[in-house]
N, C-alpha and C positions, 0 to 999 in steps of 0.2 A: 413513466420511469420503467427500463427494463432491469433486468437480473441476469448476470451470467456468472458460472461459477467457475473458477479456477485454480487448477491443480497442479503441483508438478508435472514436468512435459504435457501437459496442456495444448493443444494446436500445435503447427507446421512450421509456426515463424519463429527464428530464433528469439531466446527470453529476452531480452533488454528491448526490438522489436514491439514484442508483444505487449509488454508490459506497457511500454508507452500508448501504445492504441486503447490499451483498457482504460487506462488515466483519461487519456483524452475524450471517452465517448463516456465515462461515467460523470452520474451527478453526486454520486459518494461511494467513496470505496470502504470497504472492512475488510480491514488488515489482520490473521493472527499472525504473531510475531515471538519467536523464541529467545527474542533478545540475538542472535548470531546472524540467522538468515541475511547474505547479501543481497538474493533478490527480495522479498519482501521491505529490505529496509531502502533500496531502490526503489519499487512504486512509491512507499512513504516519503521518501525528497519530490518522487516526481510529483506527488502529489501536493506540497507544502508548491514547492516553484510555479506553480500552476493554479492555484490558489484551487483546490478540487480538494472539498471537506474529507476526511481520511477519520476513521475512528478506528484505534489500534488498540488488542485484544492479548492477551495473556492465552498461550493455551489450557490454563485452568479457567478463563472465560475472563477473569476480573482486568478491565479495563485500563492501558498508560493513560500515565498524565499525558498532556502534548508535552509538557515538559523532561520528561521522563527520556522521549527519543529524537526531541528535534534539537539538532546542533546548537541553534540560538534562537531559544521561545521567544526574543524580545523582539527577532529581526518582523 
């Protein structure tokens, strides 16, 4: 398993891009997530469509439900 970290403007490829490559090469991503962020709540779909485990974080650290930020927790 490796680790890469990722930051605002982060790398050369544009976001949507990258983002997808990160989904795709990881075996689980952690997401924090301010509730707003478009891209972050983008890796989290792409992550759900892709079946790529995603654990999403509060920036005071305390953990969403899945239900909390995926469209339909049932699909």
């Amino acid at each position: 398993m490796s680790c890469c970290r990722i930051t605002a403007g982060s790398g050369g490829a544009p976001p949507l891009i990258r983002d997808r490559e990160i989904v795709k090469e990881a075996d689980l991503v952690l997401a924090v997530w301010d509730g707003a962020s478009r891209g972050t709540r983008y890796v989290m779909e792409q992550c759900r469509k892709t079946n790529t485990p995603v654990r999403v974080y509060r920036p005071n650290g305390t953990p969403y439900l899945p239900m909390e930020w995926q469209e339909d927790p049932f699909a």
